[in-house]
C-alpha positions as CSV (number, residue, x, y, z in Angstrom):
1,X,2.6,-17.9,11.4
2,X,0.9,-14.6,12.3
3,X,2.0,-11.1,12.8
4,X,0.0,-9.7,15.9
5,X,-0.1,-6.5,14.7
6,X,-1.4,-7.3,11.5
7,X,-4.7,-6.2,10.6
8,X,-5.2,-9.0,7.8
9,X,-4.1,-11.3,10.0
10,X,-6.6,-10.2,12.5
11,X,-9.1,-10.8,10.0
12,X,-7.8,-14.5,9.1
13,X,-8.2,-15.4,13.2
14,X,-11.6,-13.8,13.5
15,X,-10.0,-11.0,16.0
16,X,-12.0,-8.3,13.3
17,X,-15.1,-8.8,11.6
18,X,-15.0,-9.5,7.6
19,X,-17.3,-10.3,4.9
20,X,-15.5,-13.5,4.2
21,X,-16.1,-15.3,0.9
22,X,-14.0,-17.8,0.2
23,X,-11.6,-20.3,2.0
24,X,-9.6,-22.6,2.1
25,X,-6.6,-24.4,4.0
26,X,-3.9,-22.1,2.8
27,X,-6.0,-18.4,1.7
28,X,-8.5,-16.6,3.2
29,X,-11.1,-13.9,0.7
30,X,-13.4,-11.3,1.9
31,X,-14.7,-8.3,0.6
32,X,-12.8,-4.9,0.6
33,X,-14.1,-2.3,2.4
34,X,-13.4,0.5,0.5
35,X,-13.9,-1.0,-2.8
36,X,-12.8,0.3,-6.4
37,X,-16.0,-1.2,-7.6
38,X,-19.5,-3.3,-6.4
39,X,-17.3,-6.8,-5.4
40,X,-13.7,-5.8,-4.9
41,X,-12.2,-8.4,-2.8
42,X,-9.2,-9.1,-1.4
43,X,-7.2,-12.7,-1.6
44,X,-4.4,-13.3,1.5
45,X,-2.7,-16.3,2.5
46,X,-3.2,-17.7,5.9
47,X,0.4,-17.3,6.7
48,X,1.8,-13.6,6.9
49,X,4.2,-12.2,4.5
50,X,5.1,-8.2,3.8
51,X,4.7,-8.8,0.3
52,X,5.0,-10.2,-3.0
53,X,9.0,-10.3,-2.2
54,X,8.4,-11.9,0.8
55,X,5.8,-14.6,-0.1
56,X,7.1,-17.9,-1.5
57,X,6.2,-19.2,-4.8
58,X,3.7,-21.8,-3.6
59,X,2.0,-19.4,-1.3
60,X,2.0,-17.2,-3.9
61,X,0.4,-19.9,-6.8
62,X,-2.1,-21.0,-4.3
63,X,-3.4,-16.7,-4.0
64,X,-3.3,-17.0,-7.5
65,X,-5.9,-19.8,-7.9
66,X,-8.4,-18.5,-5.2
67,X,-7.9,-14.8,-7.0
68,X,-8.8,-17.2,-10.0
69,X,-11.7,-18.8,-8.4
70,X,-13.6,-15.0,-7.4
71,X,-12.9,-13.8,-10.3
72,X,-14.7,-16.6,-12.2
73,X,-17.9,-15.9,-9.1
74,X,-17.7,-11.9,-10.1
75,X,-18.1,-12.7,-13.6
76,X,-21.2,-15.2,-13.0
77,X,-23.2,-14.0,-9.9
78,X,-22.3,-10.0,-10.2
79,X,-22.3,-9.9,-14.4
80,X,-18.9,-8.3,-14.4
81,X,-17.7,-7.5,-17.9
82,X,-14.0,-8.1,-16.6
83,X,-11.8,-8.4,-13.7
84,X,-8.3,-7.0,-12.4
85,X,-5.8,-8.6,-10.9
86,X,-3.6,-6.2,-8.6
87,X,-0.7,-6.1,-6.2
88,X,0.7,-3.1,-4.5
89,X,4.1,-3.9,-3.8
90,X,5.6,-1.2,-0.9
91,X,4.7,1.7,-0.4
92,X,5.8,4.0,-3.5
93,X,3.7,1.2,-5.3
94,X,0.7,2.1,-3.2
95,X,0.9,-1.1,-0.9
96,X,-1.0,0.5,2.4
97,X,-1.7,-3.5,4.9
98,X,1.7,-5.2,4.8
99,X,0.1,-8.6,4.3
100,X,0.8,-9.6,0.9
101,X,-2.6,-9.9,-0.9
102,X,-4.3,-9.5,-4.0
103,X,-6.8,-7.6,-5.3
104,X,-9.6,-8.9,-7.5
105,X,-11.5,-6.3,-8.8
106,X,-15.0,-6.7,-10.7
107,X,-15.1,-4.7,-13.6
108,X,-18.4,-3.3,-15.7
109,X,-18.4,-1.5,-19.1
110,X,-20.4,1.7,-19.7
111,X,-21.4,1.7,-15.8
112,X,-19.9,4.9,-13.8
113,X,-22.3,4.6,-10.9
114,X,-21.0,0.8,-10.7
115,X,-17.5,1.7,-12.2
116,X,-15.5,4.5,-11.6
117,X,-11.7,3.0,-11.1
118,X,-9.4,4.4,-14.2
119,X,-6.4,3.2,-15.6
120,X,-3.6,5.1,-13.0
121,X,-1.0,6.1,-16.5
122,X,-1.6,6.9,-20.0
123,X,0.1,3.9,-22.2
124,X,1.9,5.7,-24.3
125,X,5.0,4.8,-26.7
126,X,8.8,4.4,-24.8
127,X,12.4,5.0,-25.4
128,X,13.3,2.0,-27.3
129,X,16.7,2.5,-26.9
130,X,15.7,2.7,-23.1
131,X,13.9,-0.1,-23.1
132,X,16.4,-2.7,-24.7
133,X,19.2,-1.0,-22.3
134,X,16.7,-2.0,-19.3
135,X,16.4,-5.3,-20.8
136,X,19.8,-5.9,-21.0
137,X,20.3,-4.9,-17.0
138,X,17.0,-6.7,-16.5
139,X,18.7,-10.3,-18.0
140,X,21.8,-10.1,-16.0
């Protein structure tokens, strides 16, 4: 199941050019080309879905082990000190290719020139009243 006018499904069939590396029967990964840092890739399932809403549970395991499997090859071959994880979910959450897919991110301490990608918010302390009342809507 693709979407025609999908460009990651595009990619999947071959239709555009990618820097694939990694694949298997149910995800495809290639390299993202404009990357937060050196080895920013992108994990998609074969099958198209909007998003994480969209994609079923054992589509969405199965992005999760290949995301699993690059980040592991980052770490090795590129000598990243870490690795995000990341899913843009709709547009306000800065999802831009409605293919659901996950970002794996190499990341390198002390390196600007290799590492320039910031954490988007400031952590700081919340509402606690707020946050138990949002729990409470959350677990209903």
């Amino acid at each position: 199941m693709t979407d025609p006018g999908c460009l990651f499904c595009k990619i999947i069939t071959g239709d555009i050019p990618s820097a694939r590396i990694d694949e298997d029967e149910h995800t495809f990964t290639f390299m993202d080309i404009n990357p937060a840092t050196r080895g920013h890739a992108l994990v998609v399932p074969k099958r198209h879905y909007r998003d994480l809403l969209e994609v079923p549970p054992e589509e969405l395991a199965r992005v999760a082990a290949s995301a699993q499997r690059v980040a592991a090859r980052v770490t090795t071959k590129l000598g990243a000190d870490g690795v995000n994880l990341l899913n843009s979910c709709g547009q306000a959450a800065w999802q831009t290719v409605f293919h659901f897919h996950m970002h794996v991110i190499p990341r390198y301490a002390d390196d600007p020139i290799r590492d320039s990608l910031r954490l988007p918010w400031v952590p700081a302390a919340g509402d606690l009243d707020d946050i138990r009342a949002t729990a409470e809507v959350l677990n209903t």
